[in-house]
C-alpha positions in Angstrom: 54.8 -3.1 -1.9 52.1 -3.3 0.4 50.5 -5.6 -1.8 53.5 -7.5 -1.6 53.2 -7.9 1.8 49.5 -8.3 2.2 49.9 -10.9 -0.5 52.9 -12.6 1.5 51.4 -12.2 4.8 48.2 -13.4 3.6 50.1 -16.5 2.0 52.1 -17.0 5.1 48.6 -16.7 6.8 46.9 -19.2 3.9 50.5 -21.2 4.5 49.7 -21.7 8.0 45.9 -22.2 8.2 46.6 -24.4 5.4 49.5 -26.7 7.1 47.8 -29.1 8.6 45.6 -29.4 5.5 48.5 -29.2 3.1 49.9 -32.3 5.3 47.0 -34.3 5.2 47.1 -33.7 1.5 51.1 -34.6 1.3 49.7 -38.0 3.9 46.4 -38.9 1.9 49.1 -38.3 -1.7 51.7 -40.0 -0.3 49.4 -42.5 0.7 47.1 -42.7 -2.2 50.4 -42.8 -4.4 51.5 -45.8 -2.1 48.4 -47.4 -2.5 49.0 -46.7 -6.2 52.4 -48.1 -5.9 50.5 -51.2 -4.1 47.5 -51.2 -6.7 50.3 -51.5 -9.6 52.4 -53.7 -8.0 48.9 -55.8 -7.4 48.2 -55.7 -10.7 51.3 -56.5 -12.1 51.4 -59.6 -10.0 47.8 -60.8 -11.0 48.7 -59.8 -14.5 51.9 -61.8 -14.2 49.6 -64.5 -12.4 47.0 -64.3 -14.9 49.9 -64.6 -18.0 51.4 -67.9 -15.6 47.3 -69.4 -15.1 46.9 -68.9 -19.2 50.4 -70.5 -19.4 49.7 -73.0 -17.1 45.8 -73.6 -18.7 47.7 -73.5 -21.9 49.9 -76.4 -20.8 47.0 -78.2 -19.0 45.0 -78.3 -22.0 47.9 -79.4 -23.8 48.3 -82.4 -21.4 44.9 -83.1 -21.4 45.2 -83.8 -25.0 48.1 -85.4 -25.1 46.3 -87.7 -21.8 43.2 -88.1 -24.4 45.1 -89.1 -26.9 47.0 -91.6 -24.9 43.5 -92.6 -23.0 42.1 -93.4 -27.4 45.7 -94.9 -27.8 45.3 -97.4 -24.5 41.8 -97.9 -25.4 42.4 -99.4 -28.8 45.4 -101.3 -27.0 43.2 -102.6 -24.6 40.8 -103.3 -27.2 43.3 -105.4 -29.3 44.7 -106.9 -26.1 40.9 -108.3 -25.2 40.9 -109.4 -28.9 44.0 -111.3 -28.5 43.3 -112.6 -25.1 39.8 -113.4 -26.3 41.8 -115.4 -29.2 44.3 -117.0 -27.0 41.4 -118.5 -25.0 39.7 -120.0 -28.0 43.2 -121.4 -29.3 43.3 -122.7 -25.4 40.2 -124.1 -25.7 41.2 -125.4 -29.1 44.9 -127.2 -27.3 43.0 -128.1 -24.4 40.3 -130.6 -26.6 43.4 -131.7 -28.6 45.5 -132.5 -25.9 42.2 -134.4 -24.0 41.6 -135.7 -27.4 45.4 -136.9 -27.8 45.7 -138.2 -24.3 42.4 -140.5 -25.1 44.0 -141.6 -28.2 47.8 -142.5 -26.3 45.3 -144.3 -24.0 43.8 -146.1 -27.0 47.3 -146.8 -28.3 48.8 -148.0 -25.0 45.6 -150.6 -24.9 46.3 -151.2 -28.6 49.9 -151.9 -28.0 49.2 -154.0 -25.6 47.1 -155.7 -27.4 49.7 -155.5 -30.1 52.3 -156.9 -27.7 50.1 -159.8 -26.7 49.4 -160.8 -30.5 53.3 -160.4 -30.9 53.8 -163.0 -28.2 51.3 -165.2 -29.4 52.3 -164.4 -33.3 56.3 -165.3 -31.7 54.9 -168.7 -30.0 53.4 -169.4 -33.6 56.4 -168.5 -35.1 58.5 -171.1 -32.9 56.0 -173.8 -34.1 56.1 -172.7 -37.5 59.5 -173.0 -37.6 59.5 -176.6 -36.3 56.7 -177.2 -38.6 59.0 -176.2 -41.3 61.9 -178.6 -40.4 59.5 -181.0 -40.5 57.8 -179.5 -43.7 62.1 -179.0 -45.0 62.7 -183.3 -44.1 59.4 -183.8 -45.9 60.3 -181.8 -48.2 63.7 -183.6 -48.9 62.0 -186.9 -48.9 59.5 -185.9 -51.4 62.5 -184.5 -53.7 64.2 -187.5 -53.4 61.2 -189.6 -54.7 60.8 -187.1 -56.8 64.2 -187.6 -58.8 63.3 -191.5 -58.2 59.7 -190.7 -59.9 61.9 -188.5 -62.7 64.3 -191.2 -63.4 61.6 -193.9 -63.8 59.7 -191.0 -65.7 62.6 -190.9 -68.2 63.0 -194.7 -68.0 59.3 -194.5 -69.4 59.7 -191.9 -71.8 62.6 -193.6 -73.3 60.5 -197.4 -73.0 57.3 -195.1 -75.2 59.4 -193.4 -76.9 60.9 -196.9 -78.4 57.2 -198.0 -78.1 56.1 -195.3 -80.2 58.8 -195.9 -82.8 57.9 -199.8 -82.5 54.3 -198.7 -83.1 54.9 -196.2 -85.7 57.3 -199.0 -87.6 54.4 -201.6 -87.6 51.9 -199.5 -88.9 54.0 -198.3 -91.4 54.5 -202.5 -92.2 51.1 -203.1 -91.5 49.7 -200.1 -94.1 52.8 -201.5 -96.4 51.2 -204.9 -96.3 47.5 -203.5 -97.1 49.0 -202.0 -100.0 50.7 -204.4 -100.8 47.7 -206.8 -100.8 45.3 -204.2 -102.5 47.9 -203.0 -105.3 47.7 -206.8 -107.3 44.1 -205.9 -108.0 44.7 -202.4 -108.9 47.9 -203.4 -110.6 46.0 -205.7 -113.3 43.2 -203.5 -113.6 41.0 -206.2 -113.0 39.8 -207.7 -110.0 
């Protein structure tokens, strides 16, 4: 047993030479297994921080895709709308001689209608006299029938005096051919002249 005792008094001895050491060792654990406890709960936030910044750089590149692709997409919309508006100014151009163009031709027509209305009032002022020309030209017209049918009837009255004329003639030559034969058949007729 005395080694027992040695042994226990010299552990009670270690055990209390040892205390304050033994409690700085219990601190600088408990400390160093709170600064663990800190170091892991550090790391599991910046592991958790890193997983939500690769999440996040994840989604950024994602939306900086999608922001590319609707930058191209707005680009060749632009790109079409410059076209257009680039066409819509030609076709302006194009409505904005014909209109200038048309306005100079209404111009020409209003002078021309005008003109057109001044011939028509001169043309109507003809007109008038025309048409008392032609009751004039109708009463002349009238007249000249009328001696006309007088100029027809002594027409027929002359037809009708040639035509007995003619018959007349026609009847005396016949006598007068009758009579030539008749006075050149005796000589014939003996067969002796």
């Amino acid at each position: 047993m005395p080694c027992n005792i040695f042994i226990s008094y010299g552990f009670k001895l270690l055990t209390v030479s040892m205390m304050p050491v033994l409690v700085k060792v219990i601190l600088y654990r408990k400390v160093h297994q709170q600064a663990l406890d800190n170091m892991q709960t550090t790391l599991e936030a910046e592991a958790r921080a890193k997983a939500e910044a690769l999440r996040l750089k994840k989604k950024l590149e994602s939306d900086i895709s999608e922001l590319e692709i609707a930058l191209d997409h707005s680009t060749k919309a632009y790109n079409e709308l410059q076209r257009g508006y680039k066409k819509l100014q030609n076709e302006y151009k194009d409505v904005q001689a014909k209109l200038e163009e048309e306005q100079r031709l209404a111009s020409e027509y209003r002078e021309q209608y005008a003109g057109a209305e001044r011939r028509a009032n001169q043309i109507n002022s003809e007109l008038e006299e025309s048409r008392t020309l032609l009751e004039q030209s109708d009463r002349g017209r009238r007249q000249a029938e009328s001696n006309l049918l007088e100029a027809n009837d002594q027409v027929s009255d002359l037809n009708a005096q040639y035509g007995a004329l003619s018959v007349a003639k026609k009847k005396l030559e016949g006598e007068y051919q009758a009579l030539q034969v008749s006075t050149a058949s005796p000589v014939i007729c003996n067969g002796k002249i």
